[in-house]
C-alpha positions in Angstrom: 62.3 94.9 8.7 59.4 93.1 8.5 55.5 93.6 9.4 54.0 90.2 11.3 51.3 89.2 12.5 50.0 86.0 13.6 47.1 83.6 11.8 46.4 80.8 13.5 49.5 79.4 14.4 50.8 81.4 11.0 53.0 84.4 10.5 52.0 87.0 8.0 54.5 89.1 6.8 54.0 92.5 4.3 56.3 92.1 1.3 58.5 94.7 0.2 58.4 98.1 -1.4 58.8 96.6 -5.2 57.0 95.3 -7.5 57.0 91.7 -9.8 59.8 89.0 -8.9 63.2 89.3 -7.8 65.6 86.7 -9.5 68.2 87.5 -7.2 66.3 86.2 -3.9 65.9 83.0 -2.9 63.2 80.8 -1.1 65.3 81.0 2.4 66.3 84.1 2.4 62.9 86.2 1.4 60.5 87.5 3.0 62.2 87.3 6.8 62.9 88.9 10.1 60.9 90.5 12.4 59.7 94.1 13.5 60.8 95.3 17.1 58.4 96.0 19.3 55.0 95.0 20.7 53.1 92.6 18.2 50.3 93.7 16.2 46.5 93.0 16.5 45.9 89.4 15.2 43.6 88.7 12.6 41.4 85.8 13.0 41.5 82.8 10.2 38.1 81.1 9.7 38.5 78.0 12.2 35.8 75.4 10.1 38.8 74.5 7.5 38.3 74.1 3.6 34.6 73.9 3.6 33.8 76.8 5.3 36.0 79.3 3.7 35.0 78.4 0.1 31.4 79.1 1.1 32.8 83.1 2.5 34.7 83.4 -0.7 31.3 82.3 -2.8 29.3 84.6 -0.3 31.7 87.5 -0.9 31.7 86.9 -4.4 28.1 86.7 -4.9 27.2 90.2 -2.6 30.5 91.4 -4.6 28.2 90.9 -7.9 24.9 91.9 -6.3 26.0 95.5 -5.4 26.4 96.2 -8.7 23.4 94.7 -10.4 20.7 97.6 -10.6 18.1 94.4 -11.1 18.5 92.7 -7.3 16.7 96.0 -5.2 13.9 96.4 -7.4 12.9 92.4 -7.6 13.1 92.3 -3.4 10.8 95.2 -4.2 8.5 93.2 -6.0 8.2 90.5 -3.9 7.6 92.8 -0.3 4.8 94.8 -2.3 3.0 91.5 -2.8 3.5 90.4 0.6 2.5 93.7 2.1 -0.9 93.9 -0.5 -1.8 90.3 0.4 -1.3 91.3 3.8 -3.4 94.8 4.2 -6.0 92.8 1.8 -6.7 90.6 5.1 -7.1 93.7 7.2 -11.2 94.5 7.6 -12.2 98.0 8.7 -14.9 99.7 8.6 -16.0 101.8 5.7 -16.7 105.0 8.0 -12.9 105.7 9.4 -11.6 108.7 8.5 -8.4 107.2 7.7 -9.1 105.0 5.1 -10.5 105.3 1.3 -14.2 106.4 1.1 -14.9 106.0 -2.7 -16.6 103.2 -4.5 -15.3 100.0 -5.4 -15.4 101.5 -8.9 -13.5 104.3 -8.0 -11.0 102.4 -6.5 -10.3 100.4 -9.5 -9.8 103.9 -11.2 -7.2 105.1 -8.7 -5.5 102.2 -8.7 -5.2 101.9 -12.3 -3.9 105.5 -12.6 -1.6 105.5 -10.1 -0.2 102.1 -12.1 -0.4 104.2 -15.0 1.7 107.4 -13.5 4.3 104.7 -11.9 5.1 103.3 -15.2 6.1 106.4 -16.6 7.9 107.3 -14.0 10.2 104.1 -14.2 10.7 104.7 -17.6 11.6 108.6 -16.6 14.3 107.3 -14.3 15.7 104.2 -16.1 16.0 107.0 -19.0 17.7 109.8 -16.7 20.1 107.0 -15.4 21.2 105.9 -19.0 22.0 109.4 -19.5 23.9 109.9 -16.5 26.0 106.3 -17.7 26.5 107.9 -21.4 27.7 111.1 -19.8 30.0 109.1 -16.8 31.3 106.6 -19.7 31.9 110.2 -22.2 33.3 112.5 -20.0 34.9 111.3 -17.6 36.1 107.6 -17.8 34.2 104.2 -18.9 35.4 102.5 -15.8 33.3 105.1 -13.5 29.9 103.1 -14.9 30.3 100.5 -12.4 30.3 103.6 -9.8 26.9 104.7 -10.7 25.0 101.4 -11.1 26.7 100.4 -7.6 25.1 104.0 -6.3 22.5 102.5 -3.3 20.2 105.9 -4.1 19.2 105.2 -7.4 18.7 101.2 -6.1 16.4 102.3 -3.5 14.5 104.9 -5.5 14.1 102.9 -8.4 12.5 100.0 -5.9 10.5 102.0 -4.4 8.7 103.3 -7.7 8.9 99.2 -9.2 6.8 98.4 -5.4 4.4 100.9 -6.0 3.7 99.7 -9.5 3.5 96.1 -8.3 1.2 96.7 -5.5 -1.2 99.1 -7.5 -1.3 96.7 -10.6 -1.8 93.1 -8.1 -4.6 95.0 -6.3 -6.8 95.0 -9.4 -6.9 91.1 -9.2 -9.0 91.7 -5.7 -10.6 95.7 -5.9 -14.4 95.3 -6.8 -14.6 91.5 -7.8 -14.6 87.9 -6.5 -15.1 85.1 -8.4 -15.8 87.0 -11.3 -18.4 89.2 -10.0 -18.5 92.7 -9.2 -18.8 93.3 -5.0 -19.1 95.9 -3.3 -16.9 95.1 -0.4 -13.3 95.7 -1.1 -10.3 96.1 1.3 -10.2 99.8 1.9 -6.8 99.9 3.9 -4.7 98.3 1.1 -6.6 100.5 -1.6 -5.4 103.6 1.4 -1.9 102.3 1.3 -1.6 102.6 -2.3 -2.1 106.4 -2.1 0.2 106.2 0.5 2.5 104.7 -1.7 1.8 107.2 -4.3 3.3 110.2 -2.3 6.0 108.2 -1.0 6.9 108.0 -4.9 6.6 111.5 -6.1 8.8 112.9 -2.9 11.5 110.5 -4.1 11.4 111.5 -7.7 12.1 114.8 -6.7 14.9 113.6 -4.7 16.2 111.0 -7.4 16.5 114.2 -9.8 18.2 116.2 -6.8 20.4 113.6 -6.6 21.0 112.5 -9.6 22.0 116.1 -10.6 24.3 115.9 -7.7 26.3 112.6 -8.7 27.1 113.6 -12.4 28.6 116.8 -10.9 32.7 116.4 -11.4 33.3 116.9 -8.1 31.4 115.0 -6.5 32.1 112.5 -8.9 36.1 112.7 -7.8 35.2 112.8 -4.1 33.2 109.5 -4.5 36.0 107.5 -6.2 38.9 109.4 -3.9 36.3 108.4 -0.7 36.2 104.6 -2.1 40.1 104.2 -2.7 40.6 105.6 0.8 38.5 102.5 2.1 40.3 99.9 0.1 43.7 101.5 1.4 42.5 101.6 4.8 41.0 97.9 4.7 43.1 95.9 2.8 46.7 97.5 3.4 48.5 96.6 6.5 49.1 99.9 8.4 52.6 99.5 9.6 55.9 97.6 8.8 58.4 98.2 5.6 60.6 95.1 4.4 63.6 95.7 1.6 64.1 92.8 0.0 62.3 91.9 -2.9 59.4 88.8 -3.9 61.0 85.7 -4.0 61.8 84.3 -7.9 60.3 81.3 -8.6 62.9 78.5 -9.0 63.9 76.3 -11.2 61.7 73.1 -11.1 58.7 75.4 -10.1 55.1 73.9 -11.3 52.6 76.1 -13.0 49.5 75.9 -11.8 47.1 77.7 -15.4 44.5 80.1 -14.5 40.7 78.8 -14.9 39.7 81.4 -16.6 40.6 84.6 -18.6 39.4 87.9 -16.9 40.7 90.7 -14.0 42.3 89.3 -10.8 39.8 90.6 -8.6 40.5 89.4 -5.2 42.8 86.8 -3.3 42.5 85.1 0.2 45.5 83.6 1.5 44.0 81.8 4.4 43.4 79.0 1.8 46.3 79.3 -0.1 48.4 79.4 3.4 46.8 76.2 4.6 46.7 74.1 1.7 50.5 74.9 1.6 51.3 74.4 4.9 49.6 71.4 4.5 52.2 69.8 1.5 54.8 71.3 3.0 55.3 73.9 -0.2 55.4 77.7 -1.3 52.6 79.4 -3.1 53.8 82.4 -5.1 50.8 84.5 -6.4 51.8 85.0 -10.5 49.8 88.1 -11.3 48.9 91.2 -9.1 45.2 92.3 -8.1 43.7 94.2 -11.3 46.0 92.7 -13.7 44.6 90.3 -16.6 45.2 86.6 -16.9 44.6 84.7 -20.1 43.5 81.1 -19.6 45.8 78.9 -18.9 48.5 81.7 -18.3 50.4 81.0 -15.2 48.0 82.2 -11.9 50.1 79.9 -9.5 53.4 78.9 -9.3 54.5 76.1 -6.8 57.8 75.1 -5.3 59.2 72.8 -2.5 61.1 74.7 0.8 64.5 73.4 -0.5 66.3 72.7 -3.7 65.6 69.3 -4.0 62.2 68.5 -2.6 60.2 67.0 -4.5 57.5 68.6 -7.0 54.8 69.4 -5.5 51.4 68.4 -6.3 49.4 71.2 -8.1 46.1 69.2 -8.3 45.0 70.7 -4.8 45.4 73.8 -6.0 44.1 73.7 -8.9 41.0 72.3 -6.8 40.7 75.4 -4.9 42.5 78.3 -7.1 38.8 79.8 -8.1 38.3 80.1 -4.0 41.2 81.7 -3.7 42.1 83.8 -6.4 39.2 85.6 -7.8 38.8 86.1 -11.8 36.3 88.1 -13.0 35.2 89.3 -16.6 35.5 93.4 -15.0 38.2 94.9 -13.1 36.9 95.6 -9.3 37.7 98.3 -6.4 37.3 95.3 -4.1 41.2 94.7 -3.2 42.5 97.0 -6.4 43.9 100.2 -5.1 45.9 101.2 -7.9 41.9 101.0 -10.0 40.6 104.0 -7.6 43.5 105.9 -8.9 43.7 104.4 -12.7 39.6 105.9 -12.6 40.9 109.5 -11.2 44.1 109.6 -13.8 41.6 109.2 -16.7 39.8 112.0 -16.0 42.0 114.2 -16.1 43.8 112.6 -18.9 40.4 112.7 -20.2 40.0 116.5 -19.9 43.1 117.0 -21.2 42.0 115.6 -24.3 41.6 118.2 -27.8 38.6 117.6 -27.9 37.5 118.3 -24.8 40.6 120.5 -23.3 39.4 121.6 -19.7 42.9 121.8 -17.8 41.1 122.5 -14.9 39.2 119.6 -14.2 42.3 117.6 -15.0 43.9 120.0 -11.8 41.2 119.0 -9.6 41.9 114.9 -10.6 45.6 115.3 -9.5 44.1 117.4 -6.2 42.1 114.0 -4.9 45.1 111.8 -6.6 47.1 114.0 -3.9 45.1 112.5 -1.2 45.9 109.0 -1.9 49.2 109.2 -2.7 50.0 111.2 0.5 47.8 107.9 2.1 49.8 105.6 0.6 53.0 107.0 1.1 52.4 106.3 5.1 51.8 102.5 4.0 53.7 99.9 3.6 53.5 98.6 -0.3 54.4 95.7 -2.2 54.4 92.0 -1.9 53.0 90.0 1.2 54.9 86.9 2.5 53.1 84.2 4.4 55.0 82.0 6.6 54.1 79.4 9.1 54.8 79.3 12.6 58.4 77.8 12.3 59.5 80.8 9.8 59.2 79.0 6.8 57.7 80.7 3.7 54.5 79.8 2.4 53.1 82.0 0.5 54.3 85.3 -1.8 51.3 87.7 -3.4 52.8 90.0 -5.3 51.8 94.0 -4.7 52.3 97.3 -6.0 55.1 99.7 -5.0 55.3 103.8 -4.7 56.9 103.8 -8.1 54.1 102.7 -9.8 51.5 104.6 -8.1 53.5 107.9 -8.8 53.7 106.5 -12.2 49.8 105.8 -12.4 48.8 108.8 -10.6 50.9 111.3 -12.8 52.8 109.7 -15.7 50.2 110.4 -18.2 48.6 113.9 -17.0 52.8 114.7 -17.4 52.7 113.5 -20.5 49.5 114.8 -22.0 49.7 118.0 -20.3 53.3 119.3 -20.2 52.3 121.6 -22.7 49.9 123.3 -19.8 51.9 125.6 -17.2 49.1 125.2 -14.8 48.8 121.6 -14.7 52.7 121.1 -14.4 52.6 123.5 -11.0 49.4 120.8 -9.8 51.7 118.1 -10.5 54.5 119.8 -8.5 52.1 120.5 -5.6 50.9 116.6 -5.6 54.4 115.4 -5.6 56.0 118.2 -3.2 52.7 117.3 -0.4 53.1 113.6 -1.5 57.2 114.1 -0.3 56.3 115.9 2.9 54.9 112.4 3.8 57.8 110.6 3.0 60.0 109.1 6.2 62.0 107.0 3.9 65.3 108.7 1.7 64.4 106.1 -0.9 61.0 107.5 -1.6 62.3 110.9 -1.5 64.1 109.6 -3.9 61.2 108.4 -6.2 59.2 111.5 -6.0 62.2 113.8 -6.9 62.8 111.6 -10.2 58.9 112.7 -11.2 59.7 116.1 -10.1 62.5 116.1 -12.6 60.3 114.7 -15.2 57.9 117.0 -15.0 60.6 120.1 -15.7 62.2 117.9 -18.3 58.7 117.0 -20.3 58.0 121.3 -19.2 61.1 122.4 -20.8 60.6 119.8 -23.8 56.7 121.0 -24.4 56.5 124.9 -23.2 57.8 127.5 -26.1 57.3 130.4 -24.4 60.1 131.3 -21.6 57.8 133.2 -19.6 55.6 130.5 -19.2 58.3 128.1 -18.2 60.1 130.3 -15.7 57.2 129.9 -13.1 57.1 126.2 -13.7 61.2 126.0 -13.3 61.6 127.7 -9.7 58.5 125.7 -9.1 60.4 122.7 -9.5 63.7 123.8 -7.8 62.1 124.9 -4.3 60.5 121.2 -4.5 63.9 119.9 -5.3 65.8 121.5 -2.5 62.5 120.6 -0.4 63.1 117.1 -0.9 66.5 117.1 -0.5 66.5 119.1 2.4 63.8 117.0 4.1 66.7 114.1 3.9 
């Protein structure tokens, strides 16, 4: 059975629950049929053709980067303090309001030059604070949390704020007290007021930046932000209903390679554009490497193949065009479309804690608690390869996906194997998989979550000396066993 729904004159049809290609299929035959029932909402394909959906994917790309650059806040920052001092410089009141700054132009010089002062120590506090908090993110828990914190929009905005009030109290020195050279006596008392303002506004958020910095390198909060992340990918880029059983389509013989343009992390792909362009020459598109995976350059990214045995080769120059607009590679692996990263960053914590030298079981309970939550999620979904097709049936495209084996795998193949040895974390491990099989309507899922049950009280038995400590663990396993099976 198949999940469709309709783009544009286009079907688009979730793959199946497996993983990589299937030599066995073939280009007819794949990716077909139909689910009963009422259609699905249709998703809207950008309408202005080639052009326009090259500039989204730049767009997307570009904000994609932005979020994570700590620099892009703090230079807006810099150019609105200007704007706002240039503006409040043009203001004229008069010197006996209550609300404005009474001093001397001398003594506004000197408050403005202090506050200056006081601003660029506090930068250099909270640049300092935050490369603590990315050694102790990169140390204890996991290197790929870094891009977590340095996408956090608190520390952006903070950090702004104190850069603005640094700008505006420095560029107000070029006007405070002189003109032309010469000291005046007239000087704009509402900008000079503003600066104070400014001033509080600053010290309130450095006490919030450390509140909240002490907050985010917390462990817990640290899991619920990555479990609260993967939850959005899952519930954004995942169709939501719809299970097919037949594997990805094989590439056939005759198929042309079309090299990827650069080495890096698959970070994203749009099919609109791979749909059209192979709609348009009359050919299927089959997506080489997953989301999250790594492609060397010049590595197959593309492979391309005509809709019958003996069509002709198709053209790869068109796609080669358009491959960077429609399959994203990027130097860093990305949380963008890559599902199985939210749960790679949670497995290494607790793989982390496991670790000798660090040996906090605990913490490594708590990872598989929030890995429970997302494979419990994605148990309800339908996983694996997506297959395009046009409006007459024919496929299109194929992008390979991730199936429930390989999440169980990823979630907890190595806390099993690092922490067998650990009664506790083997029960946690039995919990995740016996709530992850409560979700399961398929047999054949069931199926995959007992085979982890069973290698959990295999590695147990292989790892735990004492018997007393294994018995728990054992009947632990069973009742999940005859759970399972009983659920069938």
């Amino acid at each position: 059975m198949y999940w469709t729904t309709t783009l544009t004159g286009t079907t688009v049809r979730s793959g199946p629950r497996s993983s990589g290609w299937s030599a066995s299929s073939t280009t007819s035959s794949s990716c077909r049929g139909s689910l009963p029932g009422p259609p699905p909402p249709t998703r809207p394909v950008d309408p202005s053709g080639r052009r326009g959906h090259c500039g989204f994917v730049r767009r997307e790309a570009v904000w994609e980067y932005l979020r994570g650059a700590l620099w892009v806040f703090p230079t807006i920052a810099v150019v609105v303090a200007l704007a706002v001092g240039f503006a409040l410089s043009q203001v004229e009141v008069s010197s006996t309001s209550r609300f404005v700054f009474q001093g001397t132009p001398d003594d506004a010089r000197t408050l403005l030059i202090a506050i200056a002062s006081t601003l660029a120590t506090v930068i250099a506090l909270v640049l300092g604070l935050t490369v603590v908090a990315l050694q102790l993110a990169s140390t204890q828990f996991s290197p790929r949390l870094l891009r977590n914190f340095l996408r956090d929009r608190i520390n952006q905005v903070v950090l702004s704020i104190f850069v603005a009030t640094f700008t505006y109290s420095t560029a107000g020195l070029f006007t405070v007290g002189v003109e032309a050279g010469r000291r005046v006596q007239d000087y704009p008392r509402l900008a000079v007021s503003f600066a104070l303002v400014l001033l509080f506004v600053s010290l309130l958020m450095l006490v919030f930046f450390v509140h909240h910095l002490a907050h985010s390198i917390q462990i817990d909060e640290v899991m619920r932000s990555v479990e609260r992340s993967t939850l959005r990918v899952i519930e954004h880029d995942l169709p939501s209903e719809g299970v097919t059983a037949e594997p990805a389509p094989w590439p056939p013989a005759g198929s042309v390679m079309v090299p990827a343009y650069d080495s890096g992390y698959v970070q994203a792909v749009h099919p609109e554009m791979l749909l059209r362009l192979s709609r348009e020459r009359d050919v299927v598109a089959a997506v080489a490497v997953m989301v999250g995976e790594y492609v060397v350059q010049g590595a197959p990214l593309l492979w391309l193949w005509g809709p019958t045995p003996d069509a002709r080769a198709p053209d790869p120059a068109p796609f080669r065009a358009h491959l960077p607009g429609a399959v994203r590679v990027g130097f860093e692996r990305t949380a963008e479309q890559d599902v199985a990263f939210g749960v790679r960053q949670l497995a290494d914590i607790a793989v982390k804690a496991l670790s000798p030298a660090i040996n906090d079981p605990y913490t490594a309970i708590q990872s598989l608690e929030h890995l429970g939550v997302l494979l419990a999620t994605l148990v309800r979904r339908p996983l694996g390869s997506q297959c395009l097709s046009d409006a007459s049936g024919a496929l299109r495209v194929v992008i390979p996906g991730r199936d429930l084996s390989y999440y169980l795998d990823l979630a907890t193949g190595q806390i099993r194997r690092y922490g067998c040895a650990e009664p506790r974390v083997d029960r946690a491990l039995l919990r995740v998989l016996a709530t992850t099989g409560r979700f399961c309507d398929d047999p054949g899922d069931r199926r995959l979550v007992a085979d982890q049950v069973e290698l959990v009280i295999a590695d147990a038995e292989r790892a735990i000396v004492q018997p007393a400590d294994l018995a728990p663990v054992r009947a632990h396993a069973d009742l999940v066993l005859r759970e399972l099976a009983g659920s069938g």
